[in-house]
C-alpha positions, 0 to 999 in steps of 0.5 A: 679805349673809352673811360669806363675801361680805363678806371676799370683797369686803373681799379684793378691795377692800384688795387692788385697790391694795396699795401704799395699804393697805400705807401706811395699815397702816403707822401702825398697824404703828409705832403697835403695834410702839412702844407693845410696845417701849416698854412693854417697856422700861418693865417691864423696867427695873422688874423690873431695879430691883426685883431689884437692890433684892432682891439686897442682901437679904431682910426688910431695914431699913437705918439711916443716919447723918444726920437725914432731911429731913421724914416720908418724904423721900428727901434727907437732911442729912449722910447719907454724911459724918455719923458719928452711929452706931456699932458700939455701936449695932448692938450695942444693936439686936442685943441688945434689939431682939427682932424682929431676925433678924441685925445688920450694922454696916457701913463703907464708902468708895470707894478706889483699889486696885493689885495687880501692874500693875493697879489699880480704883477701886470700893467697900470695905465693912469687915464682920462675919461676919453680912453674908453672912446679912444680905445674902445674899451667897455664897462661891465660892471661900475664905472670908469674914471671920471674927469671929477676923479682927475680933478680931485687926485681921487684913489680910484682903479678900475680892472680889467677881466684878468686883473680882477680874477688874478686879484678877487677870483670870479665870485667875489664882488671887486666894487668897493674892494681896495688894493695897494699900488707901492703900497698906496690904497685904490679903491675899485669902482669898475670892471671893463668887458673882456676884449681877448687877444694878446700882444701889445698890451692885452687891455683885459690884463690891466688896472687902470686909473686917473692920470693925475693920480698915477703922476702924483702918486707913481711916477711922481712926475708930470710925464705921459708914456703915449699920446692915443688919437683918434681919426674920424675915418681912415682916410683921414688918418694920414693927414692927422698924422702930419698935423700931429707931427707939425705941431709937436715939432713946434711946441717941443722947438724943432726945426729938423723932423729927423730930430724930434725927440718923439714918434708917431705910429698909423696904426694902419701901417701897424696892421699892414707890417704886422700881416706882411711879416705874418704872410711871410711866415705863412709863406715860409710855412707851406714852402717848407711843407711842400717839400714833402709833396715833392718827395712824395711825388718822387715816390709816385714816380718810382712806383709807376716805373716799378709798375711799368717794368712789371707789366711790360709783357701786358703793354705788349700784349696791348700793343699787339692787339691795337692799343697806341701809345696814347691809349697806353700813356693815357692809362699809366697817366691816370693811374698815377692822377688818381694816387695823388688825387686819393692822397690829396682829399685825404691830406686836407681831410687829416690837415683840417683835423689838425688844425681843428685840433691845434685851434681846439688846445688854445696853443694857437689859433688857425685858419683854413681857407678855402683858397688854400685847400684849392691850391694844396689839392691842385698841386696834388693833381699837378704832381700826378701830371708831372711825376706820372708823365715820365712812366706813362712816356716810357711805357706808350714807347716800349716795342711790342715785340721787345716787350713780348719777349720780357721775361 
């Protein structure tokens, strides 16, 4: 039976009742459509997280106060209360550890913050004029602190992109404008460039200002909250880290590292749990998706057998006139190849539209790729293969006199 005959009769049997081959294609077009929105999502809020992570820096080994609860453990005792390092300590990193490109002590707290008839609630780091490189950040307008404003005490804040909105507004020039911090005066001398993303600690969301500063007048105490230092390269990330442990254990008097009472964090090792967690969820995701695709598939199935038992005079007329079996199953096959084939390009048509739509609210962001659309309209094929087998066997073994007869 050669090709043209078959899609001639495959034409023509799909389309002698459309409203039935429309429902039996539309578990595949769900099933396809959920699995590329899902697996969208999933990478998208893995690409989000990963940025966000990079965009506090490059090369980064980051130290905490507070001892850390067994190797590799996430949860740690007294993080973010504990005031186990100091400036001195960043200073000793900055000075003997050789594999540091840069050191940025850091003080951070959550305050309310008022200006003229506003006010916001968000995260006030006390810096040194090395966290710009440490951390990547950028002026847009005026400048950042300065090591003359650590010297002199100086009230000086410079605000991130969301702060000076969430303070000023977009039309009014914050420079020169002051605002109160536990009521203490800060005058504003810069703005930083907007750097997006969201989770820890977006830095477009912040007011920063110098270290000293933020000891003497905030905290009222000579503490830091974290130790950021940066590599030269990634490679040499790992040893920097041991440096840094082998020196603070010294200067803190511990001989035992399951002892230290602070931690360190690669940041490689961040982005790397952070997109196992999130491949996971994608994972999760598309499984939970493609259980539709198997229900689907039970439709074909079920439609292909109904469509069997109705043309059983017509398989026998076949048989009668010459056809084998394989031409009989090769028809019934393809028939249900090209149901699933049809509802899967219509599936990753209608999830990309999804998913197109989802990234167009800003609720989150997705990511299609192109192994996924690949992969989602192979198992579509597959599907056909597997749940269209069974029918197109039964109807290549039906007995042509038997089938003669069937009324």
């Amino acid at each position: 039976m050669k090709t043209k005959d078959i899609l001639n009769e495959t034409y023509t049997a799909l389309s002698a009742n459309k409203v039935r081959s429309g429902l039996t294609m539309l578990g595949i077009v769900i099933g396809i459509s959920s699995v590329i929105a899902m697996v969208s999502i999933g990478q998208g809020a893995q690409s989000s997280i990963s940025s966000s992570i990079q965009s506090i820096g490059s090369n980064l080994i980051l130290v905490y106060p507070g001892a850390q609860r067994g190797p590799g453990a996430q949860v740690s005792t007294g993080r973010g209360s504990a005031k186990t390092l100091t400036q001195a300590d960043a200073e000793a990193i900055r000075d003997e550890v050789t594999l540091a490109k840069a050191v940025a002590p850091e003080l951070s707290g959550r305050y309310q913050i008022t200006t003229k008839g506003k006010n916001t609630n968000t995260s006030v780091n006390g810096v040194d004029e090395n966290y710009t490189e440490v951390r990547n950040v950028e002026i847009s307008e005026g400048n950042f602190i300065t090591n003359q404003n650590l010297k002199s005490l100086s009230r000086v804040a410079v605000l991130g992109p969301t702060a000076r909105t969430d303070l000023f507004g977009d039309e009014v020039d914050p420079i020169g404008q002051t605002i109160r911090i536990k009521n203490i005066v800060f005058t504003v001398v810069g703005v930083t460039k907007a750097k997006g993303g969201s989770g820890f600690g977006s830095q477009d969301d912040m007011v920063f200002i110098p270290l000293t500063s933020a000891q003497r007048f905030l905290a009222g105490e000579e503490y830091v909250s974290t130790i950021s230092v940066q590599a030269a390269d990634t490679d040499s990330m790992k040893s920097l880290q041991d440096q840094i442990t082998t020196l603070l254990l010294d200067r803190h008097n511990i001989s035992d590292a399951t002892q230290a009472d602070f931690s360190t964090f690669n940041q490689a090792d961040i982005v790397a749990t952070a997109s196992s967690i999130t491949q996971t969820f994608t994972i999760l995701l598309g499984a939970v998706a493609g259980i539709s695709l198997v229900v689907g598939g039970i439709g074909i199935m079920n439609m292909m057998l109904t469509t069997v038992t109705e043309r059983t005079r017509e398989i026998g007329l076949r048989k009668a006139i010459g056809a084998d079996k394989k031409d009989i199953s090769k028809q019934f096959l393809i028939e249900a190849i090209v149901l699933t084939c049809l509802g899967g390009i219509i599936g990753v048509i209608l999830g990309a539209l999804i998913s197109w739509i989802v990234q167009l609210t800003g609720l989150l962001q997705t990511s299609i790729s192109l192994g996924s659309v690949l992969l989602a309209f192979g198992v579509s094929a597959g599907i056909g293969i597997i749940f269209g087998y069974y029918p197109a066997k039964r109807a290549a073994n039906l007995n042509p006199i038997e089938a003669l007869r069937y009324e």
